[in-house]
Backbone bond lengths (Angstrom), bond angles and torsions (degrees), N, CA, C in turn:
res aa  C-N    CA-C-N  psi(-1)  N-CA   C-N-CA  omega(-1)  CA-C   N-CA-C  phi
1 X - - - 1.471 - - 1.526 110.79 -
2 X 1.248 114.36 -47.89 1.355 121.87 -169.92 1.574 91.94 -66.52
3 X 1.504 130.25 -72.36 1.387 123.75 -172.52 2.005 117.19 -18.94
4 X 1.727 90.30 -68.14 1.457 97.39 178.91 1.502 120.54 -46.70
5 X 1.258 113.00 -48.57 1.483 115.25 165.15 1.474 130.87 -45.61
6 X 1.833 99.20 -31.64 1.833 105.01 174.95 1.247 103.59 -89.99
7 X 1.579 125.46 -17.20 1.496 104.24 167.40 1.608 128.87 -101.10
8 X 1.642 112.75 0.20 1.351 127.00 160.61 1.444 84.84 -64.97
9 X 1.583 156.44 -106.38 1.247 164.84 -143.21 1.386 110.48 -24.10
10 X 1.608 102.92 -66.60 1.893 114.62 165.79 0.929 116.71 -28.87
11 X 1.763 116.60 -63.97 1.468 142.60 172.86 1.727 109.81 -16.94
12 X 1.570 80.49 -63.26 1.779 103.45 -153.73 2.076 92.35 -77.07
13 X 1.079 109.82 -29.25 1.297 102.50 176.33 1.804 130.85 -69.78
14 X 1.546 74.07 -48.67 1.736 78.82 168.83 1.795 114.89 -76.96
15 X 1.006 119.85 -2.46 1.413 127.44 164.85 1.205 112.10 -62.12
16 X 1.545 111.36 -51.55 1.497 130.34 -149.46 2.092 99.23 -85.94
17 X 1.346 97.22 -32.00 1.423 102.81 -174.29 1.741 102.09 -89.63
18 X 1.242 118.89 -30.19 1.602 115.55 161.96 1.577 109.93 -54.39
19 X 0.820 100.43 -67.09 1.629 103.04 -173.38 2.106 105.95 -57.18
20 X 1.053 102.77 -30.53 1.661 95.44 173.83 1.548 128.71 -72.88
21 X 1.818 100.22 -36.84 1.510 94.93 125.90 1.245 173.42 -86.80
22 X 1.051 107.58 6.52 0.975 131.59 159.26 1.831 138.73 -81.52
23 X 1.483 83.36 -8.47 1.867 104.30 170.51 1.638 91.26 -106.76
24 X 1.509 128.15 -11.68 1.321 105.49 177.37 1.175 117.43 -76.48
25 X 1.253 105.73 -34.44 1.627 126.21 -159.39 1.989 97.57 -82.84
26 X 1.055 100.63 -38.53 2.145 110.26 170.49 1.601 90.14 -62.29
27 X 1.093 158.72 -27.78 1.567 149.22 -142.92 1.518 87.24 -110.06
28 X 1.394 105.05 -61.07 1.864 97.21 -169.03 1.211 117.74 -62.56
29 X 1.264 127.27 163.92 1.575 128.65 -174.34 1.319 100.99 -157.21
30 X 1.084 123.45 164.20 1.666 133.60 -174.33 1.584 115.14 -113.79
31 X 1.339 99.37 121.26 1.518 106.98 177.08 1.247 116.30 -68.71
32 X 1.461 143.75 107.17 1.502 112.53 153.26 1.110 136.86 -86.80
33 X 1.430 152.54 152.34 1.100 140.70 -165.99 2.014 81.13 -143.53
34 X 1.789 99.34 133.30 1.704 107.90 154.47 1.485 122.30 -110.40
35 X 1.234 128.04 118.18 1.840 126.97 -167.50 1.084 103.25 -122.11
36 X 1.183 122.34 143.02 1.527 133.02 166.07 1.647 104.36 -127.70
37 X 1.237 96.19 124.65 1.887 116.53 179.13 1.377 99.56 -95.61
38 X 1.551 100.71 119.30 1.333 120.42 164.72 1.101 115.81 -151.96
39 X 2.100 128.57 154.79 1.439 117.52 160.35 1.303 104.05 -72.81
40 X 1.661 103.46 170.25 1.245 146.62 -167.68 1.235 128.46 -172.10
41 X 1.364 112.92 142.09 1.333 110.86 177.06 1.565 123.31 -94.01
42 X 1.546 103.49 145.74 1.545 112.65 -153.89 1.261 115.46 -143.13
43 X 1.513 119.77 130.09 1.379 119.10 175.60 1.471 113.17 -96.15
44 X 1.505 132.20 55.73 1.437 107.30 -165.69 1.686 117.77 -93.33
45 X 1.628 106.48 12.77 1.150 109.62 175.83 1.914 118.64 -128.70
46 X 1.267 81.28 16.40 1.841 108.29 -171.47 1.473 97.60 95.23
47 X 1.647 137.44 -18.24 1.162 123.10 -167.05 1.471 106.10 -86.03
48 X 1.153 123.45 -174.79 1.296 126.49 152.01 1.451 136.21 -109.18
49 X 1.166 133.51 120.26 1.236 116.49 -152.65 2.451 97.43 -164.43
50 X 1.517 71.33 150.06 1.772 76.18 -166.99 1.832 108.95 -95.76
51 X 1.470 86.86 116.80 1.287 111.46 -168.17 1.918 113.61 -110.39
52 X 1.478 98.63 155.74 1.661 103.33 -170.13 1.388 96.65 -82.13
53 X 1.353 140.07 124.26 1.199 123.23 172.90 1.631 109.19 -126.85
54 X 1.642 100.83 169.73 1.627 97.96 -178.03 1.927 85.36 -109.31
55 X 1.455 107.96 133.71 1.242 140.75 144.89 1.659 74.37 62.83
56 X 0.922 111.84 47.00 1.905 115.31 163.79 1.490 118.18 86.24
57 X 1.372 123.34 -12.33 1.344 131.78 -154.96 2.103 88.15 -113.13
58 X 1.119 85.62 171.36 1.518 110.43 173.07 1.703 122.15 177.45
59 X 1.903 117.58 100.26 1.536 102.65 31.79 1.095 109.14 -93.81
60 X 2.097 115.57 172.59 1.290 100.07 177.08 1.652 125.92 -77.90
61 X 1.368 119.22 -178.50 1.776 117.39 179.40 1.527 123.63 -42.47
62 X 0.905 93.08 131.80 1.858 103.06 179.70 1.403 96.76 -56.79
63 X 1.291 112.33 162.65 1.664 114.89 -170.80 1.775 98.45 -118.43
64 X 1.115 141.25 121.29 1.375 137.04 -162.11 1.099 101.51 -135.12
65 X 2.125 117.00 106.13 1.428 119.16 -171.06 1.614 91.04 -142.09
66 X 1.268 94.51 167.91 1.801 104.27 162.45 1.079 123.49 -93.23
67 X 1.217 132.00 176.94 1.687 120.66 169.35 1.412 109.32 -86.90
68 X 1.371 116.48 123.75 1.031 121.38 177.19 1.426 117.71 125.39
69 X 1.528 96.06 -18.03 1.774 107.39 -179.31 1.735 115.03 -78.96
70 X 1.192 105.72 161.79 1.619 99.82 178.50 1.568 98.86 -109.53
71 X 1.310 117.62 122.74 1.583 133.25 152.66 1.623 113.62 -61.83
72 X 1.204 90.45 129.00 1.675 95.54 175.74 1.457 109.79 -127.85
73 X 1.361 137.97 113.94 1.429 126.18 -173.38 1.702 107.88 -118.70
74 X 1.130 120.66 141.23 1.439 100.76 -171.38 1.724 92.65 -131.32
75 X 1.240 105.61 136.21 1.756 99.50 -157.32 1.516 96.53 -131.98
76 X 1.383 96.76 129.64 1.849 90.77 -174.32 2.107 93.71 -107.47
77 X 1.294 128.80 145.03 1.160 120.36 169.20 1.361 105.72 -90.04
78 X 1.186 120.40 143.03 1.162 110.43 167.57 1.638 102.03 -144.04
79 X 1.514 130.88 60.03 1.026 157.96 179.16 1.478 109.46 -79.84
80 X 0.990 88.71 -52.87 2.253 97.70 170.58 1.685 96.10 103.27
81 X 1.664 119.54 -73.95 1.251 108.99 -161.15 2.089 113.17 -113.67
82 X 1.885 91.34 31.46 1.633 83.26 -165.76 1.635 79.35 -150.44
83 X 1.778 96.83 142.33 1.255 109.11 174.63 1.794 110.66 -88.09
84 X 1.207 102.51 173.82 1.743 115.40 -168.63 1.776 107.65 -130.17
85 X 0.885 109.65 139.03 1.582 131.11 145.37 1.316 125.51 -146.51
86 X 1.620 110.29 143.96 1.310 104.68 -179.19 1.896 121.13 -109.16
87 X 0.877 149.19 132.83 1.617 153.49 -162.83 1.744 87.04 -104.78
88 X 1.239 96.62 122.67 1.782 124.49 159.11 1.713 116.44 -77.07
89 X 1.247 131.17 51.46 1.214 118.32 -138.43 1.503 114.91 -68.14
90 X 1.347 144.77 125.31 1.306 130.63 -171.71 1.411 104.78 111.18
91 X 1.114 125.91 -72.81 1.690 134.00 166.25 1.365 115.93 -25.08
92 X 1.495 110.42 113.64 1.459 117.33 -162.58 1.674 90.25 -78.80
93 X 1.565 147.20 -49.07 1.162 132.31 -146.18 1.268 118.62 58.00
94 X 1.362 112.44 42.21 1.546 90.47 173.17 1.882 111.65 -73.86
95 X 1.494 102.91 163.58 1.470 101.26 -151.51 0.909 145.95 27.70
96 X 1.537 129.89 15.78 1.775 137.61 140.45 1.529 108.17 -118.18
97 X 1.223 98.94 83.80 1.806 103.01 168.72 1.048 95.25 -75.07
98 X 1.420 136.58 -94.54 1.620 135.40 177.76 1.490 98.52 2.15
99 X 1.157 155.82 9.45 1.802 149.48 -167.63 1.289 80.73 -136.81
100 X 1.200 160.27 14.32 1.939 141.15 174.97 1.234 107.38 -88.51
101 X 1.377 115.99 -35.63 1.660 101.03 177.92 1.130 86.53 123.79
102 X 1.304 134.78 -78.97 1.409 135.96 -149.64 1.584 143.50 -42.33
103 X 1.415 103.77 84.39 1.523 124.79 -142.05 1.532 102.64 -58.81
104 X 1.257 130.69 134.45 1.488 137.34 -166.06 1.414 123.41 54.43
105 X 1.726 115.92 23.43 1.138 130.74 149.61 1.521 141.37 -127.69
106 X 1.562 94.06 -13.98 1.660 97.94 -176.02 1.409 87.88 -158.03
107 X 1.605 124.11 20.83 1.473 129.66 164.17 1.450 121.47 165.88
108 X 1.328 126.92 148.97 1.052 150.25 -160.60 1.387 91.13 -85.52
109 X 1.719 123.23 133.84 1.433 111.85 177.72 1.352 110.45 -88.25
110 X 1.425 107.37 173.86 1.541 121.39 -148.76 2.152 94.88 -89.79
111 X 1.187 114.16 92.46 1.641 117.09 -169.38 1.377 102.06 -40.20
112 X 1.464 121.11 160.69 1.778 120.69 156.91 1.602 108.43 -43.27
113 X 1.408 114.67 144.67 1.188 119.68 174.47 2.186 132.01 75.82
114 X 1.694 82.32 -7.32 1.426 89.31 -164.04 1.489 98.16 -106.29
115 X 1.458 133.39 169.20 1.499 138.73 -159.10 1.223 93.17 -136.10
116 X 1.738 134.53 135.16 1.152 155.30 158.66 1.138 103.85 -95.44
117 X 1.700 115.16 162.56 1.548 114.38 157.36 1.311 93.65 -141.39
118 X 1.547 104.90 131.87 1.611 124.90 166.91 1.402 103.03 -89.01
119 X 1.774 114.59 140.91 1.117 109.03 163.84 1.753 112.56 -168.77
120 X 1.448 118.58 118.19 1.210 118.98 -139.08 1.657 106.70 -156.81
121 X 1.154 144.44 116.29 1.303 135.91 -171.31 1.823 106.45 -79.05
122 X 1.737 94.29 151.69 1.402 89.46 172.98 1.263 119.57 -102.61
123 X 1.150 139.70 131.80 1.361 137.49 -162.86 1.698 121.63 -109.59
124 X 1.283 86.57 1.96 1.903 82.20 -174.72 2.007 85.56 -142.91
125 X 1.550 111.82 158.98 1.027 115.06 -159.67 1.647 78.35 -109.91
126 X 1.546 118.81 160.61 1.357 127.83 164.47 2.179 107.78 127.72
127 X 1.180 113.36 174.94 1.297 137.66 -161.29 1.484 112.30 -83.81
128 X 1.456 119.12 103.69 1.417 129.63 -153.12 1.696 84.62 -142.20
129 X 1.589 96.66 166.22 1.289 117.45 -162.46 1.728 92.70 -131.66
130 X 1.600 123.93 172.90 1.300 152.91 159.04 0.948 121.22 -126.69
131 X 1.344 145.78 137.08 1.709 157.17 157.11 1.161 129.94 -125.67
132 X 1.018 134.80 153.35 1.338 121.61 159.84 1.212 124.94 -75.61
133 X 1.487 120.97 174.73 1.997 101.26 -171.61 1.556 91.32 -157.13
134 X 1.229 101.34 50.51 1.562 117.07 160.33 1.286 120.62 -146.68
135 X 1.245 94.24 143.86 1.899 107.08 -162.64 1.781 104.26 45.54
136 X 1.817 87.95 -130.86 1.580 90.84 -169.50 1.775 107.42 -116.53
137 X 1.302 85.18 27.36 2.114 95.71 175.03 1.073 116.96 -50.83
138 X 1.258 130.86 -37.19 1.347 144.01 -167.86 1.809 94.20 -50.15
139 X 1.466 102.69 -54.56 2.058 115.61 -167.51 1.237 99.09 -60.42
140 X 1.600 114.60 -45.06 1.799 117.92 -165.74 1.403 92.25 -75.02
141 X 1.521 155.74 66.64 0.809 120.91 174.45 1.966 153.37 120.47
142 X 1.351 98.33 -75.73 1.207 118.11 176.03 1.694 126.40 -73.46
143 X 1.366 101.79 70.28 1.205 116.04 155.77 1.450 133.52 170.66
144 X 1.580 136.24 178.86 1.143 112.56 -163.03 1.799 95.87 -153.73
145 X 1.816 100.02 -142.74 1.536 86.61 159.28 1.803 109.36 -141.10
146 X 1.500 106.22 -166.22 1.457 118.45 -159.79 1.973 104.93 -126.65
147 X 1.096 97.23 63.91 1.653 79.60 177.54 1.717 124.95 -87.44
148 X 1.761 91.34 125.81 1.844 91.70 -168.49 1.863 92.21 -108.73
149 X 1.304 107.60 119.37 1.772 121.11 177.70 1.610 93.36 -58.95
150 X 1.299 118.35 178.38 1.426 128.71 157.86 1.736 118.90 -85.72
151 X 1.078 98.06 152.87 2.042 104.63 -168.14 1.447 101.51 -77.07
152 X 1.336 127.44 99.12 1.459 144.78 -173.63 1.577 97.57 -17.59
153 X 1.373 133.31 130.05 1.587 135.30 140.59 1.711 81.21 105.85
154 X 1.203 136.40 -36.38 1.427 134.58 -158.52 1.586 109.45 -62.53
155 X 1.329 105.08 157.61 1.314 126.33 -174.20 1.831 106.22 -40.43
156 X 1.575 107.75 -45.92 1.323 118.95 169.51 1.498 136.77 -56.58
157 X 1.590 91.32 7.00 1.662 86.96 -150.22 2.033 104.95 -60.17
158 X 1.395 111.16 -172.87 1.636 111.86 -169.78 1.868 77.45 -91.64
159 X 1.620 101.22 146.69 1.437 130.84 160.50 1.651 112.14 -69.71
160 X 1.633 112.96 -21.45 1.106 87.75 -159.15 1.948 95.99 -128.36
161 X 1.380 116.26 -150.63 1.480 98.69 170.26 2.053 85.83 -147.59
162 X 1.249 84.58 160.65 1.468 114.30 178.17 1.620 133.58 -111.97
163 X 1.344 132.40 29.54 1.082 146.77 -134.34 1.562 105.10 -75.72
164 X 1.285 112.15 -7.83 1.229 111.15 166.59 1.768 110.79 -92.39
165 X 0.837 122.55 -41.33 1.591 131.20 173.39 1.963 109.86 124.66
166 X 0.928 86.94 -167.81 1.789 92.22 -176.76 1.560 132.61 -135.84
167 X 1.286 105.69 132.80 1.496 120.95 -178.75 1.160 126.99 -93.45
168 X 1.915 125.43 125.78 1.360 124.41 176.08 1.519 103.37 -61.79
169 X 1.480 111.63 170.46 1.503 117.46 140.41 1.657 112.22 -167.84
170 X 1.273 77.77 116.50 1.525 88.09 -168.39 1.568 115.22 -94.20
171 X 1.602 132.81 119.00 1.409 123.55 -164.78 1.421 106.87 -99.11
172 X 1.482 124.63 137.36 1.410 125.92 176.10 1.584 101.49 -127.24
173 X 1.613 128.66 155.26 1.131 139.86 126.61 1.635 129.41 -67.11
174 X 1.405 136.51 135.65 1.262 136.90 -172.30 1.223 105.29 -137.49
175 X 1.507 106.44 132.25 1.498 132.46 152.44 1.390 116.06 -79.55
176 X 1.555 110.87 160.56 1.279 100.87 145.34 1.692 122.46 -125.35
177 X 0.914 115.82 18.42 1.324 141.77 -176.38 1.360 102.08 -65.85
178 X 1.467 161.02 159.28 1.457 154.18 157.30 1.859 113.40 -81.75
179 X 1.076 112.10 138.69 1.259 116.18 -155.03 1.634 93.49 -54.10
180 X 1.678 111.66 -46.57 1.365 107.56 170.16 1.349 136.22 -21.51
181 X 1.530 102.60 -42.17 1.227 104.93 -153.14 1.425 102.75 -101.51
182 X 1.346 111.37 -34.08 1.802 120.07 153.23 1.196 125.38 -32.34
183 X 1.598 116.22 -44.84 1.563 133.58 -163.17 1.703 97.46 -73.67
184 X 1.354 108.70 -47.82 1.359 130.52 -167.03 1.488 99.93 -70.96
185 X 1.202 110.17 -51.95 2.175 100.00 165.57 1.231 118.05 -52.55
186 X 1.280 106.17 -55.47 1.654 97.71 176.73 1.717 136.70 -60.14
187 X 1.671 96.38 -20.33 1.548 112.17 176.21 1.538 96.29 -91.50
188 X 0.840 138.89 -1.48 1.511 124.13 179.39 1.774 117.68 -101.05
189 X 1.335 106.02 157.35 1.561 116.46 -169.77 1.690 117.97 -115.46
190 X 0.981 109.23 85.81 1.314 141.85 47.95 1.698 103.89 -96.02
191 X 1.268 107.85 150.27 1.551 117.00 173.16 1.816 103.32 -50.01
192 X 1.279 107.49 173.37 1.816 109.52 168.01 1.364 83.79 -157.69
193 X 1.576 102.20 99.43 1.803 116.76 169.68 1.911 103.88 -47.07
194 X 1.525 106.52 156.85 1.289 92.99 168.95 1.688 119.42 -103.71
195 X 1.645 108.13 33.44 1.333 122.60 168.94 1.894 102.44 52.82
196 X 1.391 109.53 -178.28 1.283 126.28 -166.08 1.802 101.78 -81.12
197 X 1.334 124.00 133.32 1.085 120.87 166.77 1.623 130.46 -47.91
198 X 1.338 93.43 153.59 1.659 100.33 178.05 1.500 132.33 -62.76
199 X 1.493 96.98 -30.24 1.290 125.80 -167.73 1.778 122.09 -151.26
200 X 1.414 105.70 136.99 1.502 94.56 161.97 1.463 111.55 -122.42
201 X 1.433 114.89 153.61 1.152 107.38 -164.02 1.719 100.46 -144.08
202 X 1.911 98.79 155.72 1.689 110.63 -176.65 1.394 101.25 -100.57
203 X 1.370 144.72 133.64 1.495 126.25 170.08 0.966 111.06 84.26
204 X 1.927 135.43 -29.54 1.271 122.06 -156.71 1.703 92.08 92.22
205 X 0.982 119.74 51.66 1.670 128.96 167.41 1.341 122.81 -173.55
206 X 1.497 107.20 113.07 1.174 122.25 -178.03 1.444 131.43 -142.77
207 X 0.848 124.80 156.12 1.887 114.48 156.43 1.595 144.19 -110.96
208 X 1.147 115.07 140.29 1.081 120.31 -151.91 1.662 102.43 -120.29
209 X 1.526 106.90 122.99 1.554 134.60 -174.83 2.221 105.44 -43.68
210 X 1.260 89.21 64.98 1.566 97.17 -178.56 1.509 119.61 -40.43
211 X 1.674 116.04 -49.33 1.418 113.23 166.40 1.250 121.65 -41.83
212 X 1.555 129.55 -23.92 1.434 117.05 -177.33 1.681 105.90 -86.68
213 X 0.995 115.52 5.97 2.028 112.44 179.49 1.599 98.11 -110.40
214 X 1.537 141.11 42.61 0.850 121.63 161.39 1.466 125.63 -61.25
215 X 1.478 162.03 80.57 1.987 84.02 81.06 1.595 92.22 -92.17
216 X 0.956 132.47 28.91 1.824 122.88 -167.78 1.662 107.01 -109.76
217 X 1.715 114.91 17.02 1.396 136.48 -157.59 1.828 89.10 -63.77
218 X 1.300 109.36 -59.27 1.509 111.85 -167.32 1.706 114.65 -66.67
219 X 0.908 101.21 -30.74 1.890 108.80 168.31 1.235 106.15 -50.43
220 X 1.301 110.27 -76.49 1.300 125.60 175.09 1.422 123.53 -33.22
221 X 1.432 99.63 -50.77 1.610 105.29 -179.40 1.964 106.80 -78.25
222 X 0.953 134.95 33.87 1.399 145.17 -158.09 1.508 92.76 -100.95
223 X 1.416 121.21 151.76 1.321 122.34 179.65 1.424 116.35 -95.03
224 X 1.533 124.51 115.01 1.640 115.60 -170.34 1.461 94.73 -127.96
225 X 1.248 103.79 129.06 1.298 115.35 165.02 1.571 127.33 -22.39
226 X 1.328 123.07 -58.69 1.553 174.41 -92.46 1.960 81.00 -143.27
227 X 0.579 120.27 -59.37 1.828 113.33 -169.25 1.401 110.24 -91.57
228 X 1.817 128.38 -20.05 1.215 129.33 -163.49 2.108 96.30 -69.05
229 X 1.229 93.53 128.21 1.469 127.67 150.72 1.745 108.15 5.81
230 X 1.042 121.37 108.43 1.241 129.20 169.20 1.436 105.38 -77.56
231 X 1.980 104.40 129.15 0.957 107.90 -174.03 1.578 118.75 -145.98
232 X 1.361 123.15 90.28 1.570 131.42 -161.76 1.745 98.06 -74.07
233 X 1.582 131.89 120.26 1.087 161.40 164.02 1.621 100.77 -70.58
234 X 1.088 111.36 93.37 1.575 132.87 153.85 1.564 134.25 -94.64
235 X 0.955 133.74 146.42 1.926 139.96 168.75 1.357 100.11 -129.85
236 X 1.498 85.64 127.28 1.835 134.21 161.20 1.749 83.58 -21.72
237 X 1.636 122.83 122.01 1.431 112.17 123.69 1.801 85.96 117.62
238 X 1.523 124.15 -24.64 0.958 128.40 155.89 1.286 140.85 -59.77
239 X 1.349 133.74 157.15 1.229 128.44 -150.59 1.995 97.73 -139.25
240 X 1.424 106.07 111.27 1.535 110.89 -163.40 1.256 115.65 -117.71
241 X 1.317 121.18 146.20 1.420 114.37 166.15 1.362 123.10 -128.57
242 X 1.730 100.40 134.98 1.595 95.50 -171.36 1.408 100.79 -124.04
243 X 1.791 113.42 133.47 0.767 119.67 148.54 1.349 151.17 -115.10
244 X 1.700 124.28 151.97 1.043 124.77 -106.74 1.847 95.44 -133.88
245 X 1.257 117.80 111.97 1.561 105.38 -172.52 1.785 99.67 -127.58
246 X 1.206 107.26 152.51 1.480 99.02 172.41 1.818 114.31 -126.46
247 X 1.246 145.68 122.45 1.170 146.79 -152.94 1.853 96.15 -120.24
248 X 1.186 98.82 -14.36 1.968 95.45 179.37 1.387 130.94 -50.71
249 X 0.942 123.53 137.93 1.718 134.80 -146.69 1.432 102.97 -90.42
250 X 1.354 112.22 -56.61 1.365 114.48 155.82 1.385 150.62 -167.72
251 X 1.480 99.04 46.75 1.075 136.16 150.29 1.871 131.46 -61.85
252 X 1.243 138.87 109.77 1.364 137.06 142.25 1.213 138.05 -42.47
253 X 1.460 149.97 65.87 1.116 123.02 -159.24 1.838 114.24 -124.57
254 X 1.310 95.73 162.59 1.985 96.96 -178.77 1.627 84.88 -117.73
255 X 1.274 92.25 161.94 1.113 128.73 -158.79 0.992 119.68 -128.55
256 X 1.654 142.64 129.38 1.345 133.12 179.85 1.403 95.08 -169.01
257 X 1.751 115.52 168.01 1.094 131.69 -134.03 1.479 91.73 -134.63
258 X 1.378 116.41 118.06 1.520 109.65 -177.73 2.111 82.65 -109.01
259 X 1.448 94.65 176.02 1.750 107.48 -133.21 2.286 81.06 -127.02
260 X 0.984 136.85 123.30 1.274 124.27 143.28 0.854 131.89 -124.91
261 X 1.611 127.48 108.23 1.757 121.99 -167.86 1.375 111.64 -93.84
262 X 1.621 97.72 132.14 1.441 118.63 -172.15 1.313 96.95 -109.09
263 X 1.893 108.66 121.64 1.575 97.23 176.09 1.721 83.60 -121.67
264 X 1.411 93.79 158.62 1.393 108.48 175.19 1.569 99.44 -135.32
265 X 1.410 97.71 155.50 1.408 123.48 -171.35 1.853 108.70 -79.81
């Protein structure tokens, strides 16, 4: 009697733990994301200047998963004469190392013309970044961020609430120099540092001190979509969250939030 009873129990346990995975595995879902790496031309500092971009934009799309979901990115280069890899930054990979990015260590980069597919679950919920991790793409451009929410009811869940909703902000340093020609200062003897950037930028938007490019002052000063003023839309009494990634090469920067109240009649 007693036996049957310890293996009705087993029974009922391993039932109970099938079915718990099996609602885990129904909860997760798979992101796909399709990118194509190419230059382009870009005003993100009022200047113009030829930048690595994903699917034309820079930075590229925020990546928006849960914990627990699998990201799938499938990235075609289409650069012509420069290879690609991309770095997951933060993303442990457990059991897909080959998915880190890390070109001549945990993968062969993706040749001109040829298509990779990343694909790798995220396992921890919170504010992660992407880059590239070849040559100096990362500066031109190529990258963005990865936000994974917490898995509803889970151990992770957020402490707090957000009832207003939430804002990226992603910080970059900018040249305008061509990465080429950067690479080529630094390989040369005597070295030729590539000095302090031109620009820093939120989103991939910034401005850049036009009086110093005379005679090219009025170009510069031209109105582009692409450089206008980053501007996060808040209400009095709300409760927001911003998150906050930095991709700058080598730059330090703090950060703070200037405030403008718009009252209307």
């Amino acid at each position: 009697m007693e036996s049957s009873l310890l293996g009705a129990k087993q029974l009922l346990l391993c039932c109970l733990f099938l079915l718990w995975v099996l609602a885990a595995v129904a909860e997760a879902k798979t992101v796909h994301e399709q990118w194509e790496i190419s230059y382009q031309f870009t005003h993100s500092d009022c200047v113009r200047k030829l930048a690595v971009t994903i699917n034309g934009g820079t930075p590229g799309p925020t990546i928006r998963a849960v914990q627990g979901d699998t990201v799938v990115v499938t990235v075609k280069n289409l650069l012509m004469t420069e290879n690609v890899a991309i770095h997951w930054h933060g993303i442990r990979q457990l059991g897909t190392p080959w998915a880190d990015g890390t070109e001549g260590v945990t993968q062969c980069p993706i040749l001109p013309g040829d298509t990779f597919e990343y694909r790798f679950v995220v396992d921890r919920p919170g504010t992660y970044m992407y880059h590239a991790h070849y040559g100096m793409q990362r500066s031109a451009g190529l990258n963005g961020m990865i936000v994974v929410a917490a898995a509803p009811g889970g151990a992770d869940a957020e402490p707090f609430a957000y009832d207003g909703g939430e804002h990226d902000v992603l910080l970059n340093d900018w040249w305008h120099k061509s990465t080429y020609e950067q690479a080529a200062g630094l390989a040369a003897v005597p070295i030729v540092w590539v000095g302090e950037p031109q620009s820093l930028l939120i989103n991939g938007r910034g401005r850049y001190n036009c009086s110093a490019m005379a005679p090219d002052a009025a170009a510069c000063n031209a109105t582009h979509p692409e450089c206008a003023a980053q501007v996060f839309a808040v209400v009095p009494g709300r409760t927001y969250r911003f998150r906050i990634a930095s991709v700058t090469s080598l730059s330090a920067l703090n950060f703070e939030i200037e405030v403008i109240v718009i009252q209307r009649c």
